[in-house]
C-alpha positions in Angstrom: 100.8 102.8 88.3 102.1 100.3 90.1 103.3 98.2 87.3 104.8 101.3 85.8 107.2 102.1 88.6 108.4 98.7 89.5 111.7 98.6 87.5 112.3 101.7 89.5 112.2 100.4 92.7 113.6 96.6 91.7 117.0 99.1 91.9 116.0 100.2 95.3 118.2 97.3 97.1 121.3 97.7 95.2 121.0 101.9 96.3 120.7 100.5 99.6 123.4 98.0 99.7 125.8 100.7 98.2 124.6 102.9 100.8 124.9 100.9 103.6 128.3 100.0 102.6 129.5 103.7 102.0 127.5 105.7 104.4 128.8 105.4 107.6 132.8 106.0 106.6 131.6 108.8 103.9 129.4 110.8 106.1 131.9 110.8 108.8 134.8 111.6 106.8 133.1 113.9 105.0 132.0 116.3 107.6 135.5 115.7 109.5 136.9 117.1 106.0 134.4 119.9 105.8 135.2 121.3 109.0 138.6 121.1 108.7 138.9 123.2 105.1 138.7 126.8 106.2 134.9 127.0 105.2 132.4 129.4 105.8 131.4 127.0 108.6 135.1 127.7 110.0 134.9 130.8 109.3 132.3 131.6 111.9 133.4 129.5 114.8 136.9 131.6 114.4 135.0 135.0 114.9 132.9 133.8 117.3 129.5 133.4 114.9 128.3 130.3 116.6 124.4 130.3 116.0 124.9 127.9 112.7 128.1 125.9 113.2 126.1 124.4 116.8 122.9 124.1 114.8 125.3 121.9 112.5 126.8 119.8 115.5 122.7 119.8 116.5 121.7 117.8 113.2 124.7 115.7 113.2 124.0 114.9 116.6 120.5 113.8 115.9 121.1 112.1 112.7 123.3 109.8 114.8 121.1 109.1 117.6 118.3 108.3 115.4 120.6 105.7 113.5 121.0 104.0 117.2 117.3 104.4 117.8 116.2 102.4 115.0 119.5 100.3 115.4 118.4 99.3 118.6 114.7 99.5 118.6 111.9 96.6 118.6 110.8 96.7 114.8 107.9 94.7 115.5 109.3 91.1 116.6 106.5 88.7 117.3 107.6 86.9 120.2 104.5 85.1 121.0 101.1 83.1 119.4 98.5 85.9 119.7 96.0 84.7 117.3 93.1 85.6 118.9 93.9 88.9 119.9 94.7 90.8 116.5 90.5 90.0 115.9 89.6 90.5 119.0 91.1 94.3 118.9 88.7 95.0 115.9 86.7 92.0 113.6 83.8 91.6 115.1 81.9 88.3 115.0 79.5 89.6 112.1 82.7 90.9 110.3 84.1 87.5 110.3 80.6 85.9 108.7 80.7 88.7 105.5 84.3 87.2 105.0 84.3 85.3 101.5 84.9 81.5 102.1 88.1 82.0 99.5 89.9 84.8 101.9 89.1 83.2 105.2 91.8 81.3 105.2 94.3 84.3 105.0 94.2 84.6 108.8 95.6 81.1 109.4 98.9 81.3 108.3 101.3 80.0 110.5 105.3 80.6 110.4 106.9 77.8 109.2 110.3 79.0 111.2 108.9 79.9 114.2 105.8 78.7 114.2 103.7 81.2 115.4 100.6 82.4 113.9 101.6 85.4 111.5 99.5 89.0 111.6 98.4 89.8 108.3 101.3 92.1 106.5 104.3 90.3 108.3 106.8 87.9 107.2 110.1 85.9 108.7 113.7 87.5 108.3 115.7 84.7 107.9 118.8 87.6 109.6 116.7 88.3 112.1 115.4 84.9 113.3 112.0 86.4 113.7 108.6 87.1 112.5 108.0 90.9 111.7 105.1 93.1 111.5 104.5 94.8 109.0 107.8 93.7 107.4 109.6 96.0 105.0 113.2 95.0 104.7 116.0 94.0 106.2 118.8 96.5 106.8 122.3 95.2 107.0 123.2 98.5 107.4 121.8 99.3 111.3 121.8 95.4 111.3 118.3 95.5 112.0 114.4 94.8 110.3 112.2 98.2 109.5 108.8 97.0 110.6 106.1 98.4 112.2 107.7 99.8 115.1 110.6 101.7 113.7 110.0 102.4 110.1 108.8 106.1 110.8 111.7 106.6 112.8 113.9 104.9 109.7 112.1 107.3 107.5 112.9 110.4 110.0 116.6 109.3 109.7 117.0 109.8 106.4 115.7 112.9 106.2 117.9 114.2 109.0 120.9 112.6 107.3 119.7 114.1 103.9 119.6 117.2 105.2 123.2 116.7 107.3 124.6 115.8 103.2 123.1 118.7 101.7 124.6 121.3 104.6 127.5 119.5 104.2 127.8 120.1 100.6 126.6 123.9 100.6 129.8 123.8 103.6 131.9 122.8 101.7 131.1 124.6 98.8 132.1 127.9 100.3 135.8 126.5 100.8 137.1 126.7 96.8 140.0 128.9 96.5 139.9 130.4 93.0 143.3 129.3 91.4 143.7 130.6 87.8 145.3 127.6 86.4 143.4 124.6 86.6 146.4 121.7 87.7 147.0 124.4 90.5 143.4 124.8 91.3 142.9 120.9 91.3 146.1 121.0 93.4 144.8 123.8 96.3 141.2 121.6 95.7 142.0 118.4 95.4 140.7 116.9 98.9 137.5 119.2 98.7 136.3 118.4 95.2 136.8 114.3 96.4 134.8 115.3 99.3 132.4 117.5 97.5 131.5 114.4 95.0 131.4 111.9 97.6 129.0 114.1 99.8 127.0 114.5 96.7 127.0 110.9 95.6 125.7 109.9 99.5 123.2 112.5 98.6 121.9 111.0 95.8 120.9 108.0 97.2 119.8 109.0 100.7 117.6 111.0 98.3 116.3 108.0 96.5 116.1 105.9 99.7 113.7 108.9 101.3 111.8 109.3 98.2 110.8 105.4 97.3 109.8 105.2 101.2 107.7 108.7 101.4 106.2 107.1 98.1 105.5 103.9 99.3 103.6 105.0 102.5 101.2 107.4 100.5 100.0 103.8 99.0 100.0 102.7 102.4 102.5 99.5 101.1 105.6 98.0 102.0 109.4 97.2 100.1 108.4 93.8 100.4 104.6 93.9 99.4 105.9 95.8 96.6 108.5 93.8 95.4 106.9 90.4 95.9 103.1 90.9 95.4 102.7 88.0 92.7 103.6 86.1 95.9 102.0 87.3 98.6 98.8 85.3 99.4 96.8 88.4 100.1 97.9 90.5 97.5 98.7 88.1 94.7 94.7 87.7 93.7 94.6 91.6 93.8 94.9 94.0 90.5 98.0 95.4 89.5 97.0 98.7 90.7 95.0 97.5 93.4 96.0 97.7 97.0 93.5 96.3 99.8 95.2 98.9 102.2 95.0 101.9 100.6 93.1 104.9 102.3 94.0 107.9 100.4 97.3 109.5 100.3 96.8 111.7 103.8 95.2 109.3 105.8 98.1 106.9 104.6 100.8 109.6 105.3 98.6 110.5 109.0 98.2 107.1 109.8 101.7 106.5 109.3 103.0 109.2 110.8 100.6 110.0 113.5 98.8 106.8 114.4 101.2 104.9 117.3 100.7 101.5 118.5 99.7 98.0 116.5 97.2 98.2 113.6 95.1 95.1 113.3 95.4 94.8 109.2 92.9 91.9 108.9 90.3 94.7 109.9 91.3 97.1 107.0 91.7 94.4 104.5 88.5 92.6 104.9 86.7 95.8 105.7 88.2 97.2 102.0 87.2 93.8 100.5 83.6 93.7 101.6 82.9 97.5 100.8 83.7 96.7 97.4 81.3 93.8 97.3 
């Protein structure tokens, strides 16, 4: 399955790039447009209906203070050599001795940039200058990494910001004027229709964005693990459709979601590895 659905998501970064490049100036223009056109939205702030236009304000509102949260927040940096504490929170001596000769050597990887010993399921941004955990991607976007620390709040952002789009574009539906003649219609809608297409394009691919990510944490995987599994020295002696991390899809999603704080992956992956001895 996994094989199947990797030309999908090899189109994943140019989504994002177009995305990143577009959002910020489409979203923002586009609700400016929307309530400006005498809308339904307008429409009830002029008689006094206020109940949805401050809901509206509400999820805007939110949408952009999560984009400063994960802007600004810690996505997992590892600022210091803590070997010996990612086994000491979970492999226990007799754990380590069941660990095949060939895999021990997993654990010692050292960053060649920074030089510090790397947790299993990070990797170096080169943008960032640091070592991640649990890497994902870099997004040039918020100008920061989606790691361990942030990328449930990345995911919560663009389901807000889906959600602001789709309002957006039921809003502005509800400001056509019917014009008989079409030149005069294109005319009187001009401005709307751009904004209608644009708010539906932005649509698209926040849709896209949201979806590969929800799909990608029910395997309990990453952008990068995905992408780059053939090179990845824990993952590249695995199956194609094998994934050491892999729980189920609700304790993926729960653990994701619900589970806060670091999650030593050298216990999952050698824990996987010898129950299927």
């Amino acid at each position: 399955m996994l094989r199947t659905c990797s030309k999908m998501f090899s189109a994943q970064g140019f989504w994002l790039c177009l995305y990143n490049r577009s959002h910020t100036p489409g979203s923002c223009g586009g609700v400016k447009c929307v309530s400006d056109v005498f809308t339904e939205l307008r429409k009830q702030e002029e008689t006094g209906q206020l109940v949805q236009p401050v809901l509206f304000v509400l999820l805007v509102l939110l949408s952009v203070l999560l984009y400063f949260a994960v802007s600004l927040m810690d996505p997992g940096f590892i600022l210091s050599d803590d070997t010996d504490l990612q086994f000491m929170l979970g492999v226990t001596e007799e754990q380590q001795d069941m660990i095949p000769p060939a895999t021990k050597s997993l654990r010692q990887r050292r960053c060649g940039h920074c030089l510090l010993q790397q947790p299993m399921r990070s990797k170096h941004c080169q943008t960032c200058q640091h070592c991640v955990r649990r890497y994902d991607h870099h997004c040039p976007w918020i100008e920061n990494c989606v790691g361990e620390r942030n990328h449930r709040w990345f995911v919560f952002y663009l389901a807000f910001q889906l959600l602001v789009l789709l309002w957006g574009l039921r809003i502005a539906w509800t400001g056509f004027t019917y014009v008989p003649i079409w030149h005069q219609w294109l005319r009187t809608n001009g401005v709307l229709t751009a904004v209608t297409m644009l708010l539906a394009l932005l649509s698209l691919i926040v849709l896209l964005l949201l979806g590969s990510h929800l799909y990608l944490v029910s395997l309990n995987t990453t952008t990068w693990e995905f992408m780059s599994r053939h090179r990845i020295s824990y993952l590249k002696h695995c199956g194609a459709d094998e994934n050491p991390f892999d729980r189920g899809t609700f304790q993926n999603l729960w653990g994701f979601f619900c589970i806060w704080g670091t999650v030593v992956w050298e216990h999952v992956y050698f824990k996987e590895g010898s129950d299927q001895v």
